[in-house]
C-alpha positions in Angstrom: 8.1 -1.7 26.8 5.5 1.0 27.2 6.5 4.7 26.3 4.4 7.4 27.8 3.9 9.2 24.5 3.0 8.1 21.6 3.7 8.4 18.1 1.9 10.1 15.1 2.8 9.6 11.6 4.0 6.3 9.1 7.3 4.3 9.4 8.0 2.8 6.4 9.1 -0.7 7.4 11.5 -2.7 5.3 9.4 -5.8 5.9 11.3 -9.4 6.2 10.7 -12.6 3.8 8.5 -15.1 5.8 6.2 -12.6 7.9 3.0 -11.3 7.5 2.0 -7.7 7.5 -0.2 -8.5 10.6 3.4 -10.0 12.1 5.2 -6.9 11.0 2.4 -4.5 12.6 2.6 -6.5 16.1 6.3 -6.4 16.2 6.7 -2.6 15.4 4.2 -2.0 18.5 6.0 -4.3 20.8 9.6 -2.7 19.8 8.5 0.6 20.5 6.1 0.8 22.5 2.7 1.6 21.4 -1.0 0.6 21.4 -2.4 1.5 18.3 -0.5 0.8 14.5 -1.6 -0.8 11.3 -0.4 -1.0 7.9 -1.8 0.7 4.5 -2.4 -2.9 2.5 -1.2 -6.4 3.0 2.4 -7.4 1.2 2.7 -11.1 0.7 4.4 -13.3 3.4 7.4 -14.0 1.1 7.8 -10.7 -0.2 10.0 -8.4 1.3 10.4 -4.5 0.9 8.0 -1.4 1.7 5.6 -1.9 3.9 4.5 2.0 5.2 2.8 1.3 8.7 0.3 3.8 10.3 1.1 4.5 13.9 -1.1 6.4 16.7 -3.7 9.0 14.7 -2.6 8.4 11.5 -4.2 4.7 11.2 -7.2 7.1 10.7 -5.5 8.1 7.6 -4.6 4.4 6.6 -7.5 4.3 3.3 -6.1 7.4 1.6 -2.5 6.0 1.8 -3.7 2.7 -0.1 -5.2 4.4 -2.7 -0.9 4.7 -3.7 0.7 3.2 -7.0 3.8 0.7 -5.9 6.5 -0.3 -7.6 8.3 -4.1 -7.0 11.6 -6.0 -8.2 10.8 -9.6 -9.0 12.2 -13.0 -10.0 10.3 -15.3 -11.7 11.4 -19.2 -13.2 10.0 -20.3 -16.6 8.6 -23.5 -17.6 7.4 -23.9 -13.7 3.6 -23.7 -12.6 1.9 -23.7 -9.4 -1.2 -23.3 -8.1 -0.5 -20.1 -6.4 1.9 -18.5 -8.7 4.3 -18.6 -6.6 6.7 -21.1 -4.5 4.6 -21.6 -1.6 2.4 -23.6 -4.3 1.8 -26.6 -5.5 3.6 -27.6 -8.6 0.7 -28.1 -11.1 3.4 -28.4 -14.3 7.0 -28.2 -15.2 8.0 -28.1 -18.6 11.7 -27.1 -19.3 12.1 -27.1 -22.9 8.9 -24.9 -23.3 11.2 -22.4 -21.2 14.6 -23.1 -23.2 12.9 -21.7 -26.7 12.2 -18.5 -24.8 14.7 -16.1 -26.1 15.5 -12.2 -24.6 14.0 -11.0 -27.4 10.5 -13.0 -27.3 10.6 -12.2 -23.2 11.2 -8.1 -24.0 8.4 -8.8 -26.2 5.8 -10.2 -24.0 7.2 -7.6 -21.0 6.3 -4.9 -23.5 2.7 -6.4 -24.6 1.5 -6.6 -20.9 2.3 -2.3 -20.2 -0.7 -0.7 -20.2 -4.2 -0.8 -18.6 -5.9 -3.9 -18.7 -8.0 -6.3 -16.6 -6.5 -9.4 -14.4 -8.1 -12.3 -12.7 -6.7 -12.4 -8.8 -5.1 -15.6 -8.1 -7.1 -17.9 -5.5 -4.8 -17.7 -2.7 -5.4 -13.6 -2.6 -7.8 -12.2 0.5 -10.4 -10.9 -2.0 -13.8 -12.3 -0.4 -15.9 -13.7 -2.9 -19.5 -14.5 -1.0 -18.1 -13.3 2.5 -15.2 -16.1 2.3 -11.9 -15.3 1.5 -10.3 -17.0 -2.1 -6.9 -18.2 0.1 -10.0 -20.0 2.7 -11.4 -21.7 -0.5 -7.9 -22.4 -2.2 -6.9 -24.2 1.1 -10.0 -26.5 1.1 -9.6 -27.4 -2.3 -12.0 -25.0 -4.1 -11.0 -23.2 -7.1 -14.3 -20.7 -8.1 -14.5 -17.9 -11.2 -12.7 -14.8 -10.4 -13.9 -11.3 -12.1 -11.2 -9.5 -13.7 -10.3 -6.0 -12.2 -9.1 -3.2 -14.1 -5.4 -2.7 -13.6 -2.7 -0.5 -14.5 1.2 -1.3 -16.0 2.9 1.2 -16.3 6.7 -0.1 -16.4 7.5 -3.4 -17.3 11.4 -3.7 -18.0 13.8 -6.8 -17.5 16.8 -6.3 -15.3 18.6 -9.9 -15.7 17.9 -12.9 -18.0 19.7 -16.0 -17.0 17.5 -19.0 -18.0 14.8 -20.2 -17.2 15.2 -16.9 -14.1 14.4 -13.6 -15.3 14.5 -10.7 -12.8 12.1 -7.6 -13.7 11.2 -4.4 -12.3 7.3 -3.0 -12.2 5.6 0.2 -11.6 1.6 -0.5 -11.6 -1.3 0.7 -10.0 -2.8 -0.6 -6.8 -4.2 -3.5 -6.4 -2.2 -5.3 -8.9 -1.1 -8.7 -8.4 2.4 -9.7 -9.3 1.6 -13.1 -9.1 -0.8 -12.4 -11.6 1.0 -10.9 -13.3 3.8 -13.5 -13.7 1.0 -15.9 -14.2 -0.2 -13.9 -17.5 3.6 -13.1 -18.4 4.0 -17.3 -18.3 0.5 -18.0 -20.5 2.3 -15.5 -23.6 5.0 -17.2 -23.7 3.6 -20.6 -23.7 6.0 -21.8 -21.0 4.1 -20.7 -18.1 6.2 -19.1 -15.2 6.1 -18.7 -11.6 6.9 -15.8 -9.3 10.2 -17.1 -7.1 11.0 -13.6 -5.0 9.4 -10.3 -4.7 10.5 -6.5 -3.3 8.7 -4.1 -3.0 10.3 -1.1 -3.6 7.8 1.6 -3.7 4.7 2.6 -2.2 3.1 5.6 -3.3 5.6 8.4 -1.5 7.0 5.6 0.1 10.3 4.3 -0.6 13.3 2.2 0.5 15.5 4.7 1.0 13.7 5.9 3.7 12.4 2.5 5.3 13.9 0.9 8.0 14.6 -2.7 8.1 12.5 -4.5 11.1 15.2 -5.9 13.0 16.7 -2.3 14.0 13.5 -0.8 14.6 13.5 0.6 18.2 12.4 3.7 19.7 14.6 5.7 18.2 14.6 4.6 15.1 10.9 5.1 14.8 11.6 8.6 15.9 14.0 9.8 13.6 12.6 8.0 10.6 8.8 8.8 10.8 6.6 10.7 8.8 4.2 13.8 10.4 0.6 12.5 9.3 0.3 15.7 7.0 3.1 15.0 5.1 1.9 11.4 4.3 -1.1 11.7 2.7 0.3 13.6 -0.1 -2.7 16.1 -0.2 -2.8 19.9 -0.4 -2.9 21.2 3.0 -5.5 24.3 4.5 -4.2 25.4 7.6 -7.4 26.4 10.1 -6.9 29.0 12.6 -7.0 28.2 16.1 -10.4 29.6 16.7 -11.9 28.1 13.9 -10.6 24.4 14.9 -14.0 23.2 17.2 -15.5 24.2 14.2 -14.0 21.0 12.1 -13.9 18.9 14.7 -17.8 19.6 15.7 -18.6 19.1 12.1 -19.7 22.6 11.7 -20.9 23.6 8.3 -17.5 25.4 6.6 -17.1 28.3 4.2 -15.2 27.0 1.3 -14.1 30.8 1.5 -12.6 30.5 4.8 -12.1 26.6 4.9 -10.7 25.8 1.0 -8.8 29.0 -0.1 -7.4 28.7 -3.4 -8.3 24.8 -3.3 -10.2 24.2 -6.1 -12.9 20.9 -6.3 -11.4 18.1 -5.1 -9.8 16.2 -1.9 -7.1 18.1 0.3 -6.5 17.9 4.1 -7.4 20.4 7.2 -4.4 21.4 9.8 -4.0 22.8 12.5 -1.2 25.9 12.7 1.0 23.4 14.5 0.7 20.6 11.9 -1.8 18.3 13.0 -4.0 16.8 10.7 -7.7 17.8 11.3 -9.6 16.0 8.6 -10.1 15.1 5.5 -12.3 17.4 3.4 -13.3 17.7 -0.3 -14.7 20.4 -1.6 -17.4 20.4 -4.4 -18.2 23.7 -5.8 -19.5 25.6 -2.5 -19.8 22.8 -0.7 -17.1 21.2 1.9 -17.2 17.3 2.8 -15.3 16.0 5.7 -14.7 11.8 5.3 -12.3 12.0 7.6 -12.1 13.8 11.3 -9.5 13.0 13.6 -9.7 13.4 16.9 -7.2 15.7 19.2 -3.8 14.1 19.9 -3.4 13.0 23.3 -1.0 16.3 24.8 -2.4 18.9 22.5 -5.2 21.0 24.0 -8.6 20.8 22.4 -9.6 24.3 21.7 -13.3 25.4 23.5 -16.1 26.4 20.0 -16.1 30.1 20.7 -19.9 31.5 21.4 -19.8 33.8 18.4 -17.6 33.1 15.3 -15.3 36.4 14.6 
């Protein structure tokens, strides 16, 4: 169904188990009716949760909304291995009375000794390319090749539920992280090894559940009333340029960090118009604006003609 305007802004999507984020992106433009939408970083097929999708302009914005710390509930098994850390995997190793010596207190323990920064190897089956291929492409033929570590960030680790071998935890962490991983590294501590078994996302930078709404009752007006003006989404301080000064940003012009960055000291912040549209993404260095991001004039909103002489 095509609608003849479309929208600007993020819907936060509570994704379903089973899709990918690519599937959740197609089936958001199909239910409500619009050409152009993406989404702000991939969440695994089985996970479910927070998935913010960019619709209309703000898919220019998509790279500054990844940049986000997340948060995720997760289930794991102990004494259970496979080779992609989860239980779309091949088992590699079980070994259940490893897991039944791992007490509460030895699992708070190892929770509390992965906080922090640190560096993690990605698991194969991630879409890091290593040598222009993907990891999951080599994984699937049978390839297993040396992963560098990236520098990542904990910053809550805490158990909700022991039952064993399940546990159940909940984790803030910085992007890019890899619960998987994660649950891989949480498994090696404890000399049990452990496997990831269900994952939620719960947060995405500004992003959260309460606001997200679940993918089967998405429709037009659902998208409508739940999403986010592009300016509000980025999270960045906001300039607003005067109307006769807008050509000048969207030309590219030169700006006046007087006139164009009031107040705004060195660092990134966003360019709007006096009606709320996003005009760019600037940053200013000392007396000098950058603009890495310039968006062009949504469709219904009049461009405004460069005047001949600024005032």
């Amino acid at each position: 169904m095509k609608h003849s305007l479309e929208l600007h802004g993020v819907l936060v999507v509570d994704k379903p188990a089973g899709m990918t984020s690519a599937a959740v992106v197609g089936n958001v433009r199909r239910r409500i009716g619009l050409r152009t939408a993406g989404h702000t970083g991939t969440l695994d097929p089985m996970a479910t949760g927070v998935l913010p999708v960019c619709l209309g302009a703000a898919t220019k914005l998509a790279q500054w909304l990844i940049a986000d710390d997340k948060a995720y509930e997760a289930e794991l098994q102990l004494g259970l291995e496979t080779d992609s850390h989860d239980l779309a995997g091949a088992v590699i190793r079980r070994d259940p009375d490893a897991a039944a010596r791992v007490d509460e207190a030895a699992l708070r323990a190892a929770l509390a000794a992965l906080t922090g920064e640190q560096a993690q190897v990605p698991p194969m089956y991630s879409a890091i390319k290593q040598q222009g291929v993907r990891l999951h492409e080599l994984a699937r033929a049978g390839v297993e090749v040396d992963r560098a570590p990236r520098p990542v960030r904990i910053d809550r680790l805490v158990l909700l539920g022991f039952a064993p071998p399940r546990a159940r935890i909940a984790i803030a962490c910085s992007k890019g992280t890899y619960v998987r991983s994660l649950v891989r590294d949480l498994g090696d501590r404890l000399g049990c090894g452990a496997t990831l078994t269900h994952l939620r996302r719960t947060a995405s930078g500004q992003f959260t559940l309460d606001g997200a709404v679940p993918l089967h009752r998405l429709d037009r007006a659902a998208a409508e009333a739940h999403i986010v003006p592009a300016a509000r989404a980025t999270g960045l301080a906001s300039v607003v340029v005067a109307a006769a000064d807008v050509a000048l940003v969207r030309d590219g012009r030169r700006l006046d960090p007087e006139v164009f960055a009031p107040g705004i000291g060195d660092g990134r912040y966003q360019l709007v118009t006096e009606a709320g549209e996003v005009l760019a993404i600037a940053e200013r260095a000392g007396d000098r604006i950058s603009l890495h991001r310039v968006l062009a004039p949504i469709a219904g909103m009049p461009r405004v003609p460069r005047p001949i002489t600024r005032p």
